[in-house]
N, C-alpha and C positions, 0 to 999 in steps of 0.2 A: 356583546351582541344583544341585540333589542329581543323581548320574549314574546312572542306574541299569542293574541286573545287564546288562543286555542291550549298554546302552553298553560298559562293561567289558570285557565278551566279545567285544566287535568289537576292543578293544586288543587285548588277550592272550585268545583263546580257549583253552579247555581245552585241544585238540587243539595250540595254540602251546605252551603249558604244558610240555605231556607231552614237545614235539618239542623243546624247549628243556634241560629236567630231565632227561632220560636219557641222552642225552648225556654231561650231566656228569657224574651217578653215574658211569655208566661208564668217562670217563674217570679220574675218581678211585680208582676200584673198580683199574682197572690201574698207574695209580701205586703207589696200595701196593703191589698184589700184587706188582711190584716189587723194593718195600724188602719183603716177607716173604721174595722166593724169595731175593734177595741175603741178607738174615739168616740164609735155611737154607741155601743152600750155604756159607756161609761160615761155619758152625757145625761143619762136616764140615774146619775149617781148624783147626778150634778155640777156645775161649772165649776168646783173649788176641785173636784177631785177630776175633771179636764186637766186643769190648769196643773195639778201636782203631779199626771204621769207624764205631763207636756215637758217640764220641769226636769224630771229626772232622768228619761227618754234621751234629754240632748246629749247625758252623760254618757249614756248606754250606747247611744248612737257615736259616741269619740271613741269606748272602747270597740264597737263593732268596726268602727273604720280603720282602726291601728292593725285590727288582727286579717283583716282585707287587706291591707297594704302589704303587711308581711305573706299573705297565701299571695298575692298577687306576686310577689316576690319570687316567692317558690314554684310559681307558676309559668312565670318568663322563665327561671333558669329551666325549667324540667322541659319548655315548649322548646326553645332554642336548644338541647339535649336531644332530643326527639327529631327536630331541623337537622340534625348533624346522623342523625340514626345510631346514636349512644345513648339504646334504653335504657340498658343497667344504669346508665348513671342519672337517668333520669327518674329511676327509682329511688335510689340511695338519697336523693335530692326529697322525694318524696317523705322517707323516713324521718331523715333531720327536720324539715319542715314541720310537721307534726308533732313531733319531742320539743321542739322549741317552743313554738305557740304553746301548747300544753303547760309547760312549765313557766312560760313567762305570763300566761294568764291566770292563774293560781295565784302570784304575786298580788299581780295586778288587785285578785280580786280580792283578796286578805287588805291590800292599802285602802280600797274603797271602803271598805266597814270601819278599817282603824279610821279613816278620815271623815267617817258620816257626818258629825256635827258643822265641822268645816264646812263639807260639801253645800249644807241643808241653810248655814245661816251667812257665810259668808261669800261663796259662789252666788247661789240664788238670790242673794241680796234682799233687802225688806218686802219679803210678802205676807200676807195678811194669813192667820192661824189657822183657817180650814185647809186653807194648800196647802202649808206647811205639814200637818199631821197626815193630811193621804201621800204627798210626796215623800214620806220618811216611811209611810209604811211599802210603800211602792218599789222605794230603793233597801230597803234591809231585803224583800223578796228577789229580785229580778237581778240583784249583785251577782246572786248564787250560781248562776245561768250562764255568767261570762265565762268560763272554760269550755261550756257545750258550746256555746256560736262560735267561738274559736274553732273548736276543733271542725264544725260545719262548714264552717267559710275555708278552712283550709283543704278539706274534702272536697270541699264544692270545685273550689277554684282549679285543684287537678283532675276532678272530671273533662270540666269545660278545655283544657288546653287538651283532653286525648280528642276534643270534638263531640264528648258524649256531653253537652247539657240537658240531654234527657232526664237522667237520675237527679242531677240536682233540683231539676223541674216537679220530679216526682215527690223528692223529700220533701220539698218545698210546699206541697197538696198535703202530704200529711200533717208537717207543721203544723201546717193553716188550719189544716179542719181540728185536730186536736185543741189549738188556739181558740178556733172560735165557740166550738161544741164547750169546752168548757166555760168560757166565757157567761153564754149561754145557761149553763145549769148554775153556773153558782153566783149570775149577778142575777138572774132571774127565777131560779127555782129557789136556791140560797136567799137570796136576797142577801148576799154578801153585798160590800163594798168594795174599793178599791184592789182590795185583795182577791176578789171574783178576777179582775186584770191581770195579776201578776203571777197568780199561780200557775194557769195553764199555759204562760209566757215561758217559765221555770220548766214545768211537765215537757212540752212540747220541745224544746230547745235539749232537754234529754234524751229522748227520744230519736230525733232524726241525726245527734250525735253518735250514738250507740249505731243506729244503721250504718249512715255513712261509713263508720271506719270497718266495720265489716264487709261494707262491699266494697271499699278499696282495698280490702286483705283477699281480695281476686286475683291468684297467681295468671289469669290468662289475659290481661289488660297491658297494653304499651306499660300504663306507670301504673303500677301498685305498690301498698306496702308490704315487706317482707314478713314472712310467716316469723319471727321472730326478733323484732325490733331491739337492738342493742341501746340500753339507756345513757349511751353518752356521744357529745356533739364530738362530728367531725367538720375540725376548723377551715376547713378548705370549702365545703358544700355551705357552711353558712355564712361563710364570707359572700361568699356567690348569693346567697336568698338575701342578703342584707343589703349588699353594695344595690340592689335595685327596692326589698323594703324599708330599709330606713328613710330613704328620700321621699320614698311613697307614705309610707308611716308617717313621719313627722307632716308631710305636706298635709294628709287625709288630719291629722290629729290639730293642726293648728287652724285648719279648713272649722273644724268642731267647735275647737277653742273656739273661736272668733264667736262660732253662730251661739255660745252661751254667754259669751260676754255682752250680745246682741239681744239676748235675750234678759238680761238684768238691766240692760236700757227701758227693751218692751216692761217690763215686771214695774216700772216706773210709771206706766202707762194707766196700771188699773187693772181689774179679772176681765173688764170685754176685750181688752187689747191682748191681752196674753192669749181668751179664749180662743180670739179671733186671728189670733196668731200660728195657734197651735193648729186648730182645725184649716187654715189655709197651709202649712204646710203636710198635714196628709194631703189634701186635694192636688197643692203642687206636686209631691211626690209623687202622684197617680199620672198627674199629665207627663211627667218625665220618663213613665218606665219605658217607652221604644228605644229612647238616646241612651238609656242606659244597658239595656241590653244590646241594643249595638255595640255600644263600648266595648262592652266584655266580649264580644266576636271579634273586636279590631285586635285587642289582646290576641287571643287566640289566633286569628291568622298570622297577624304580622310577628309574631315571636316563631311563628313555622319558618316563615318566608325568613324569617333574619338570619334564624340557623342554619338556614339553608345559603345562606350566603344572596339569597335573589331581590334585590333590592327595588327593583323594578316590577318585579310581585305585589310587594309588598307598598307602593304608591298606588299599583292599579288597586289594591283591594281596599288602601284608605276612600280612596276616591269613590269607590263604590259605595264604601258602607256608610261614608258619609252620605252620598245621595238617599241611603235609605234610612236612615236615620231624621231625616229633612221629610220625607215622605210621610213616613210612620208617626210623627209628632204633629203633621199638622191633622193627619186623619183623626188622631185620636182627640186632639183639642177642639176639636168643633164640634165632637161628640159631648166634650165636657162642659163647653161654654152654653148647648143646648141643656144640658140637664141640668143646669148650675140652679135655677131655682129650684129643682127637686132635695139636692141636696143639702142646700140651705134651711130648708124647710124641715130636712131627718131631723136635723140637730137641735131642733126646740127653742133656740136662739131668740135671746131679747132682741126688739128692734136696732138698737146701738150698733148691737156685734153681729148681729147680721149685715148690717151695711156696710162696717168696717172687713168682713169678710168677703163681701159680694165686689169690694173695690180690690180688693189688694191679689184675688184672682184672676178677675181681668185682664190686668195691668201684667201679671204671674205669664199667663196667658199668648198675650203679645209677645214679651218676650220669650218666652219657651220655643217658639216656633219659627224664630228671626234670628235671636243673638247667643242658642243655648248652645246647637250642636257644632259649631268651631270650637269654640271654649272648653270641650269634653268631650270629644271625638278626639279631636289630633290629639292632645297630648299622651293617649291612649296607645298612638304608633314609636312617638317619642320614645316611654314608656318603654315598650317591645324591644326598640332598639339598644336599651339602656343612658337612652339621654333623659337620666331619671332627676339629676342634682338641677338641670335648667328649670326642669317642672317643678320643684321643689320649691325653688329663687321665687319664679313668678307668681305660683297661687300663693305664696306665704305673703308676697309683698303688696299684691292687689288685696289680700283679705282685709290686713292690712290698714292699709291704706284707704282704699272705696267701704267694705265691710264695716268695717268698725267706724272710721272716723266720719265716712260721708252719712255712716247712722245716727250719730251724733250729731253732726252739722244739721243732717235734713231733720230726723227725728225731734229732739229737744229745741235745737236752736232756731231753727227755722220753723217751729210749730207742728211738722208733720204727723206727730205722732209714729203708731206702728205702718204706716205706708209710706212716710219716710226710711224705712229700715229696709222694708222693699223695693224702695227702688235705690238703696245704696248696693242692695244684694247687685243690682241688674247690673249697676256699675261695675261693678267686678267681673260679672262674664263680659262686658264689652270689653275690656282691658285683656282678661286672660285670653280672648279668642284671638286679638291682633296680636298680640306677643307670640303666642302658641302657631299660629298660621304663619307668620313671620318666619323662625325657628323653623317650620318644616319647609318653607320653599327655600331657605340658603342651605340643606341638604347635610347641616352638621350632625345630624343626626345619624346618617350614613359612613359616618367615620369613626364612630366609636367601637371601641374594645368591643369584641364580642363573648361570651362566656368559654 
């Protein structure tokens, strides 16, 4: 039987909608802003040590993606628990998520110190010695950190599927201002270096650690953790966080892979193409936060709707948030293409790398608000549905394929330098969006196991 608007509206009503999506904007809105004011204090450090947290960042941003893949994991299974109105197991779901990430970010971050020299000479491939030495001191500090944004992103992630991305939005302001306040004092009052960046990186990423899991230890919440967390995995619930993070994991982590391999293409280029690199993607970042907090709403609806068996919910609420997702990104880009000389100008930028920045925007730009939101929208509902392993196939194969090799082709071989690399990137969302839109209108998605 067909649902109609009305029913719909009783799931997610607009006023849900709105109270859900701003949130997330906003806290992504201040994630960047973030990584912009850390890019521009640390531009007043100089372009070598730009260039070195740009560097080790990419690393930081593959291990922050693996431990999102896995909360996003734990986040379908506990939403689809919740769709079915089996909270307890939607907690227990909670617990293991938690104990996992924890424990396998520890790992993690032990292998990144043993592996420094690797990291620093043969990942990054031949960069010139003042990046190299802020980038080595950038990464022995900011290593230390990988267990706290695990444990935040896993926190986070089961806010947002109870519908409250308020708190994460909130953690997310204190982050920030702790981030930047110190930034502030110790590359500016200190007259620290590189290290004025990564400390309050470290501080801060403690901190909102430490909250979060206390205010998920709220017995009055759909999913919380239990007042006393038993320290061993049960193999049933992480089957379940796995069967949908691993695909997610490896996809988000070969996504990384790709854009540092991409980046020891750029690092071929010279310090204006890397700078120029680096600082176009803060500014990219910043134009993408509506699609991306869209996204993490489409998560959260469509994992209600799936549990709930309502399938037809859960296409009217793609269809939706797509529209809004489309809206919200052109609003915000025309705001950003207007101030683009402003913010060209914070950055102190030789004329070179200004220009090289001011093109590769643009072009960023265009496509951000044409060809972004298919390509990271739907596969979002996929995702929910648990048609995780097709998501898995495509982005791995377009990275792949467009990412790396068309960066090579346009980049090197054809002359383009770093705006060759850019538009190999754009290649790839044109490819992921038809494959991924493909995929959701033959409806296979609709017939997968449910948890």
């Amino acid at each position: 039987m067909e649902i109609t608007d009305s029913a719909r509206n009783r799931m997610f009503s607009n006023k849900d909608l709105v109270r859900l999506i701003i949130p997330l904007i906003i806290e992504q809105m201040l994630t960047v802003t973030v990584g912009l004011a850390d890019s521009i204090m640390t531009a007043n450090v100089g372009e070598e040590a730009v260039s070195g947290v740009s560097l080790v960042d990419s690393v930081m941003v593959l291990m922050i993606n693996l431990f999102s893949a896995l909360a996003t994991g734990g986040a379908v299974v506990a939403g689809q628990f919740l769709g079915q109105r089996k909270n307890i197991m939607a907690c227990k779901t909670a617990d293991q998520l938690i104990l996992f990430i924890v424990s396998l970010s520890v790992v993690i971050m032990a292998g990144i110190y043993a592996c420094k020299n690797f990291i620093l000479n043969v990942v990054f491939g031949n960069i010139e010695p003042g990046v190299m030495h802020n980038a080595e001191i950038y990464l022995m500090i900011v290593t230390a950190s990988i267990p706290f944004i695990a444990i935040y992103n896993g926190c986070a992630a089961l806010f947002r599927i109870m519908g409250n991305s308020k708190i994460s939005m909130n953690m997310s302001m204190l982050m920030n201002g702790i981030n930047i306040a110190g930034n502030a004092i110790l590359i500016y009052g200190f007259k620290f270096g590189v290290e004025g960046v990564a400390i309050p990186t470290l501080v801060s990423r403690i901190v909102a650690a430490v909250v979060m899991v206390r205010l998920l230890a709220k017995q009055n919440q759909d999913v919380h953790l239990s007042k006393h967390i038993h320290f061993h995995f049960k193999g049933y619930l992480i089957q379940k966080i796995l069967h949908i993070g691993v695909p997610n994991g490896i996809e988000n982590s070969m996504f990384q892979l790709g854009r540092i391999m991409v980046l020891s293409i750029v690092a071929g280029f010279g310090t204006s193409s890397i700078t120029a690199n680096a600082i176009g993607n803060v500014v990219a970042s910043f134009e993408l936060i509506p699609g991306i907090g869209v996204g993490f709403a489409v998560l959260t609806v469509v994992s209600r709707c799936i549990g709930a068996g309502d399938y037809e919910a859960a296409r009217y609420y793609t269809k939706k948030l797509l529209k809004v997702a489309y809206a919200a990104l052109i609003a915000l880009n025309i705001i950003v293409v207007m101030i683009l000389p402003l913010i060209i100008q914070v950055y102190h930028l030789s004329p070179e790398t200004a220009a090289i920045t001011r093109k590769i925007l643009l072009y960023h730009t265009l496509c951000c608000v044409t060809i972004w939101p298919p390509a990271f929208t739907i596969p979002n509902t996929l995702r929910a549905a648990n048609d995780v392993k097709y998501c898995m196939v495509v982005a791995s194969a377009t990275m792949w394929i467009f990412r790396i090799f068309c960066s090579v082709v346009l980049g090197k071989w054809m002359g383009l330098g770093v705006f060759g690399v850019w538009v190999a990137m754009t290649l790839d969302w044109v490819f992921r969006g038809i494959l991924f839109v493909k995929r959701y209108i033959q409806g296979k998605w609709q017939r997968m196991e449910l948890i």
